[in-house]
C-alpha positions in Angstrom: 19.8 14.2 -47.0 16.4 15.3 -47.8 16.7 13.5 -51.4 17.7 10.2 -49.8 14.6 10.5 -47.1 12.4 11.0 -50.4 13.6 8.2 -52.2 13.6 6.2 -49.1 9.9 6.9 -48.6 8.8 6.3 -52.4 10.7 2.2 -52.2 8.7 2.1 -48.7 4.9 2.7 -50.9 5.7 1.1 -53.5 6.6 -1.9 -51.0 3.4 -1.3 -49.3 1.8 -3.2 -52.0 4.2 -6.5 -52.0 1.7 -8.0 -49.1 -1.8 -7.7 -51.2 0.6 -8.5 -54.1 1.4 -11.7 -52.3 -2.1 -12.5 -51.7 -3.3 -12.0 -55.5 -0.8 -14.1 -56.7 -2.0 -17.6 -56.1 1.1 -19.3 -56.4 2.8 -20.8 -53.3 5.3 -18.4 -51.7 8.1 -20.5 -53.0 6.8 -20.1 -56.4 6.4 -16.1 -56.4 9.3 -15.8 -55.0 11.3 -17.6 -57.9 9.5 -15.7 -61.0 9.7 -12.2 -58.6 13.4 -13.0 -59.3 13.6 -14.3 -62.6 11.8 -11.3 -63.9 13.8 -8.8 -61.8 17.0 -10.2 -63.0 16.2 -9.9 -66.5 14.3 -6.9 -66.3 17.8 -5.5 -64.5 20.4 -7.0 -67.0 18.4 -5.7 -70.1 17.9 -2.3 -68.5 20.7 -1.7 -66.3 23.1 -2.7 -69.3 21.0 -0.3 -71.7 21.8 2.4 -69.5 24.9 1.5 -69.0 25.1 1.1 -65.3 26.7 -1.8 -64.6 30.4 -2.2 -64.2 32.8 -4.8 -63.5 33.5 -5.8 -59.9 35.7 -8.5 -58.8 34.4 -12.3 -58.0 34.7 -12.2 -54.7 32.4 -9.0 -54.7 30.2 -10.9 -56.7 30.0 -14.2 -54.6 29.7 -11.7 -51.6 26.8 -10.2 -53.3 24.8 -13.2 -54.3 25.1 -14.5 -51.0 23.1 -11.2 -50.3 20.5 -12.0 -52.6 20.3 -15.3 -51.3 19.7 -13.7 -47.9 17.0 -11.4 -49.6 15.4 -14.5 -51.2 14.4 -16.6 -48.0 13.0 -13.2 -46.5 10.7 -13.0 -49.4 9.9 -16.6 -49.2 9.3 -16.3 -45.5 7.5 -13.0 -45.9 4.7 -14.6 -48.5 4.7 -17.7 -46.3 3.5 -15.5 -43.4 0.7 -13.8 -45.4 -0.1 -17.3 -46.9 -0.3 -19.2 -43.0 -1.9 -15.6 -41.5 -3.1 -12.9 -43.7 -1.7 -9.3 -45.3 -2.0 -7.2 -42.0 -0.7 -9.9 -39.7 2.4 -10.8 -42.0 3.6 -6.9 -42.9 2.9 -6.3 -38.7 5.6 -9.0 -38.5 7.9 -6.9 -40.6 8.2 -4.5 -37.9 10.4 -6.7 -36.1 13.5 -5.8 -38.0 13.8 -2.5 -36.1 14.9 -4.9 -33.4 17.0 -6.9 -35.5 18.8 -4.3 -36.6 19.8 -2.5 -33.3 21.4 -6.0 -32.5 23.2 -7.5 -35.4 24.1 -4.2 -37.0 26.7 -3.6 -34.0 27.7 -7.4 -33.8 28.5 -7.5 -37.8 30.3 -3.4 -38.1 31.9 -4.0 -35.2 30.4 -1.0 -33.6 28.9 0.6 -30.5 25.0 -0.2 -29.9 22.9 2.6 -29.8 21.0 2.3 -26.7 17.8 4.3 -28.8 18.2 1.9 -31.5 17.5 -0.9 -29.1 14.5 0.7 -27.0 12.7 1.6 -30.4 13.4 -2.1 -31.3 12.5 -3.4 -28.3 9.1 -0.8 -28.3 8.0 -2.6 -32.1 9.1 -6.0 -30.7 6.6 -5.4 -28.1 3.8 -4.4 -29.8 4.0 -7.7 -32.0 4.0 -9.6 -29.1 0.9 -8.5 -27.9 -0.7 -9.3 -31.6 0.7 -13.1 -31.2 -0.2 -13.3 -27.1 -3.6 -12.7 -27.7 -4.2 -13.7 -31.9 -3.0 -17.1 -31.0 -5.2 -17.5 -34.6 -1.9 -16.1 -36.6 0.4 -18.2 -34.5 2.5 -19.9 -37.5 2.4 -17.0 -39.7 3.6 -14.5 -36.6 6.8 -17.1 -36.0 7.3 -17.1 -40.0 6.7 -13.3 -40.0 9.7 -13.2 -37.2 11.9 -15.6 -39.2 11.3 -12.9 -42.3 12.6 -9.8 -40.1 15.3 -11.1 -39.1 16.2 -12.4 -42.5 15.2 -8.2 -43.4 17.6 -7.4 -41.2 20.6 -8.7 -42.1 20.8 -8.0 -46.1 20.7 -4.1 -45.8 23.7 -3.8 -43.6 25.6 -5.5 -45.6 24.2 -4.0 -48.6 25.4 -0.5 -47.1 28.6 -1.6 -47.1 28.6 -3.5 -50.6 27.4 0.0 -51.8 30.9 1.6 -50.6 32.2 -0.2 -53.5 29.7 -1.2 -56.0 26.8 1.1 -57.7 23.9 0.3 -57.2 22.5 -0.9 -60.8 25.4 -3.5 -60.3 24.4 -4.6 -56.7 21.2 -5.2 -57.5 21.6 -7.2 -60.4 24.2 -9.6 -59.1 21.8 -10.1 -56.1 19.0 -10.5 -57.4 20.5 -13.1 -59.9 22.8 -14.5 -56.6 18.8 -15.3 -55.0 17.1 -16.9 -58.1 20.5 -19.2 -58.9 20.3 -20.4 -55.0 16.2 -20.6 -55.0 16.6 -22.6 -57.9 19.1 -24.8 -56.5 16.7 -25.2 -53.4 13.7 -25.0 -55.6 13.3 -29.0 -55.8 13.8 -29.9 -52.2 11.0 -27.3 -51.3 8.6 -28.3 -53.9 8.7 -31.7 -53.0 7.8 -30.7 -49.4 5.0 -28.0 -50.6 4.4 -29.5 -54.1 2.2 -27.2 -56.7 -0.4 -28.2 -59.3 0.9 -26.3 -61.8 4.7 -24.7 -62.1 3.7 -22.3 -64.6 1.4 -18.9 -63.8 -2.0 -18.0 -64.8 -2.3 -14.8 -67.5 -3.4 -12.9 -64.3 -0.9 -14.1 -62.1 1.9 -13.3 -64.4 0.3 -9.8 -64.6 0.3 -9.4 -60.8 4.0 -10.9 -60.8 4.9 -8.4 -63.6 3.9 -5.4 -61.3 5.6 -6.9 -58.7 8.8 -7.2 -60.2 9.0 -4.3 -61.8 7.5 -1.7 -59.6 8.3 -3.3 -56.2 11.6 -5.0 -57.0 13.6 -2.7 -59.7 12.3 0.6 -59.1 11.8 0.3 -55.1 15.4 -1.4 -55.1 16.4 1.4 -56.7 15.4 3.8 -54.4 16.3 2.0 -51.4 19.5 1.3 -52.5 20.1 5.1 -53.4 19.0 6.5 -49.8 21.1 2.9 -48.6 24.0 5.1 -49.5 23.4 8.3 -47.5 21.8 6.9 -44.1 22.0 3.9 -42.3 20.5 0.7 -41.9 18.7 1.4 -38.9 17.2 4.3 -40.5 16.5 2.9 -43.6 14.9 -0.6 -41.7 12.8 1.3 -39.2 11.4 4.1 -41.8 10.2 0.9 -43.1 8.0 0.2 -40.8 5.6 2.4 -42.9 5.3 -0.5 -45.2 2.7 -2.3 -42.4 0.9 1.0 -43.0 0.5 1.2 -46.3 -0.2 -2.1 -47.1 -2.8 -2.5 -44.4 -4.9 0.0 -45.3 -4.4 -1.5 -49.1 -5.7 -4.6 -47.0 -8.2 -2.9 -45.3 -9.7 -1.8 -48.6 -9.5 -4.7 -51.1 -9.8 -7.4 -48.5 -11.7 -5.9 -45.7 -9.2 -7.7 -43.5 -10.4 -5.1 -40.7 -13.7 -7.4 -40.3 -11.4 -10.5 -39.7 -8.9 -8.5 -36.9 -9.4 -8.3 -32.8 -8.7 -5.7 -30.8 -5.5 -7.0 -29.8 -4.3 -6.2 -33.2 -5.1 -2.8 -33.1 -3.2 -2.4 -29.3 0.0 -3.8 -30.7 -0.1 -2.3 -34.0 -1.0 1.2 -32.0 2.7 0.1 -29.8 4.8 -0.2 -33.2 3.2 3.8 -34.9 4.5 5.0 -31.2 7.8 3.6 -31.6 8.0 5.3 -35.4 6.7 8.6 -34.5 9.1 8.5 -31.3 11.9 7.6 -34.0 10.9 10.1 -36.7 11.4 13.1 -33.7 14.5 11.6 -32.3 16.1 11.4 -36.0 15.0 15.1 -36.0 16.8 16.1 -32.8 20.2 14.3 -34.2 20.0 16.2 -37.2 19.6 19.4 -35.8 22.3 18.8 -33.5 25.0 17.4 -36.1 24.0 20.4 -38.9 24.9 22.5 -35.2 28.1 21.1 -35.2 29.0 21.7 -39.2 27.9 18.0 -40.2 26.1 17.7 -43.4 23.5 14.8 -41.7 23.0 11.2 -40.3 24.9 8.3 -41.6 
């Protein structure tokens, strides 16, 4: 238990730096998105199959897995859009939203009882980003692309969770993160024409950034998440990552002095959505206590 909350906490950091990631890269979100997965799916064949972690699964797994991916892919492209049309600490604020996403379509899709905590935290984060986008009405676009992006963040680890009852992990991620760049690619066209780019190939420095973000955001976070995925449950794992808007706005903070460019109404809703995670990091405590009480080893 206390392994998976460590890992769990190590893919949130390193996470905390996708947003000013996302900003340093000056390719369109589209763009980032489709090299973020081209070198995440080689870097996780090479690697993965070096270390000989992945195994055969059948084709429907694997069809149910890129589908995943795919998922995965328009919240990253969604995500990046939402720092591009608002700015680091507005887009990862935005991300907090999948608290609330979670307590509903976690039920809907296991077929199980909702959690009536589940929902108030939710609810309690959902607020606090309402008050950023009733008052910023500056961020409006990038706040409803931000909300598009949770939900999307929602959906992929609760199915991931149950993928992983099945499938390692080095094989999950590798069929879903190759699932997501054959679908981007297929969809690649359509959106380029829409947003078109001056140039389709990165900058040295851009491919530096996008090598960091690959590899340190994407395979060894994934890694991590996927690892503590196992042991605890989406909700847990969605709403402990609502310490990604705190690590990456500070990052902000510091390289961008984004603090200069943010009202007070920021602050009041952001102050809403670190209530609703302390509440939840005390609550989680009480359930544990109670279930070790009872002879059970901890949440799931």
């Amino acid at each position: 238990m206390k392994k998976a909350f460590l890992q769990l906490h190590m893919a949130v950091f390193l996470a905390g730096f996708t947003g000013i990631l996302g900003r340093l890269i000056t390719l369109n979100e589209g763009m980032i998105v489709w090299y973020r997965l081209l070198i995440t799916a080689i870097t996780m064949w090479i690697l993965f199959g070096a270390m000989k972690k992945l195994k055969r699964i059948p084709l429907a797994d694997i069809l149910k897995t890129g589908a995943v991916g795919f998922i995965a892919a328009m919240h990253w492209v969604t995500f990046y859009g939402s720092i591009k049309y608002s700015n680091v600490s507005v887009g990862l604020v935005c991300f907090s939203a999948i608290g609330f996403f979670t307590a509903i379509l976690e039920p809907i899709i296991l077929r199980k009882r909702v959690n009536i905590m589940e929902l108030v935290l939710g609810l309690i984060t959902l607020l606090g980003i309402y008050v950023i986008f009733h008052f910023d009405t500056e961020y409006k676009t990038g706040i409803i692309i931000g909300i598009i992006s949770a939900l999307l963040a929602a959906v992929f680890p609760i199915f991931n969770r149950e993928l992983l009852k099945r499938i390692n992990v080095e094989t999950m991620l590798a069929w879903q993160q190759t699932g997501g760049l054959l679908a981007l690619s297929a969809l690649l066209p359509f959106y380029l024409h829409r947003f078109p780019v001056a140039s389709f190939l990165p900058g040295l420095e851009n491919f530096g950034w996008l090598l960091v973000l690959s590899w340190l955001c994407s395979v060894v976070a994934f890694q991590f998440s996927g690892y503590a995925l196992k042991v605890l449950s989406a909700f847990t794992v969605n709403l402990t990552f609502n310490l990604e808007p705190v690590y990456g706005i500070l990052l902000a903070f510091i390289v961008y002095g984004e603090n200069r460019m943010l009202g007070k109404y920021f602050y009041y809703g952001f102050g809403i959505i670190a209530i609703a995670l302390i509440v939840h990091v005390i609550w989680l405590a009480r359930e544990e206590q109670k279930l070790r009480k009872n002879g059970v080893v901890g949440l799931s």
